[in-house]
N, C-alpha and C positions, 0 to 999 in steps of 0.2 A: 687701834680703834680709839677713837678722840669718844669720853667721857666727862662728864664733868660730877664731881664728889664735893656736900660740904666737908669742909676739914675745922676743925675748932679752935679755937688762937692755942697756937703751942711755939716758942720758941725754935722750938725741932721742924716744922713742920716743911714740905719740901717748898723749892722753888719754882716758881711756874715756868716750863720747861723740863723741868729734872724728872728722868724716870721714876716711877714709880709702880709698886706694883700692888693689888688689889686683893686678896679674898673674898671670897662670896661666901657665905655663911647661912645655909638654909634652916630655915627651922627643922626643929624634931617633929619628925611624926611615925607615929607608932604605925609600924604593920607587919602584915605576916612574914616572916622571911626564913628561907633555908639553904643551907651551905650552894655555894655554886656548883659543885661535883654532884648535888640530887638532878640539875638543870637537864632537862635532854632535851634533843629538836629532831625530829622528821620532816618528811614531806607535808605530813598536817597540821604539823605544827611545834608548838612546848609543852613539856610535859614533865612532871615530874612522878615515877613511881611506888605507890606505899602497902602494905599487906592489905592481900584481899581483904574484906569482909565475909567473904563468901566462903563456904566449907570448904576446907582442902582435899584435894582430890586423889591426894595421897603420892603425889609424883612430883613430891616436892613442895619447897614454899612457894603460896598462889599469892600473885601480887595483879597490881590494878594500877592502870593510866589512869592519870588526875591533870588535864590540862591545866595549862597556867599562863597568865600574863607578865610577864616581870617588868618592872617599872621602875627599875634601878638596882645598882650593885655597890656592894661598898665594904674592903675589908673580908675579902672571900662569903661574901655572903649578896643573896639574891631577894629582893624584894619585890613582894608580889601582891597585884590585883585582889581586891577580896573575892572571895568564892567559896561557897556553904560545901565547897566538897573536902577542902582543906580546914581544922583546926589546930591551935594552937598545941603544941605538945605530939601530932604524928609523926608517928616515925616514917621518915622518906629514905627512899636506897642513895646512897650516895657511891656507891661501883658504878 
């Protein structure tokens, strides 16, 4: 792909012609994110699951689908969509 970059006077700097190669460098931006192992997919969709809220019904621990959108990955970890179902600090299944 033909790009063009300024480059800043440097004695080093390459020859027009000479490979070269590029990083992209995206800003930080802060968002929710959880290990890639909480990620799950169905037929409906993505989903990650975290402990009910709801009273336990005694036939074990009760757990709850929290859809999700993920919007990138980086470093075994999943970044995701906001969404008032998810806060900072739940604990999600990651089995």
């Amino acid at each position: 792909m033909d790009i063009i970059a300024s480059i800043p006077e440097d004695p080093n700097k390459p020859k027009p012609g000479q490979p070269v190669s590029i990083n992209v460098k995206e800003p930080v931006q802060e968002t929710l994110a959880v290990p890639l192992t909480a990620i799950k997919q169905d037929d409906t969709g993505t989903y990650v699951m975290v402990p009910s809220s709801k009273k336990d019904t005694g036939e074990g621990a009760s757990v709850e689908r929290i859809d999700v959108t993920v919007t990138g990955q980086r470093d075994g970890w999943a970044a995701l969509a906001e969404t008032s179902d998810l806060e900072p600090g739940t604990a999600v299944d990651v089995s």
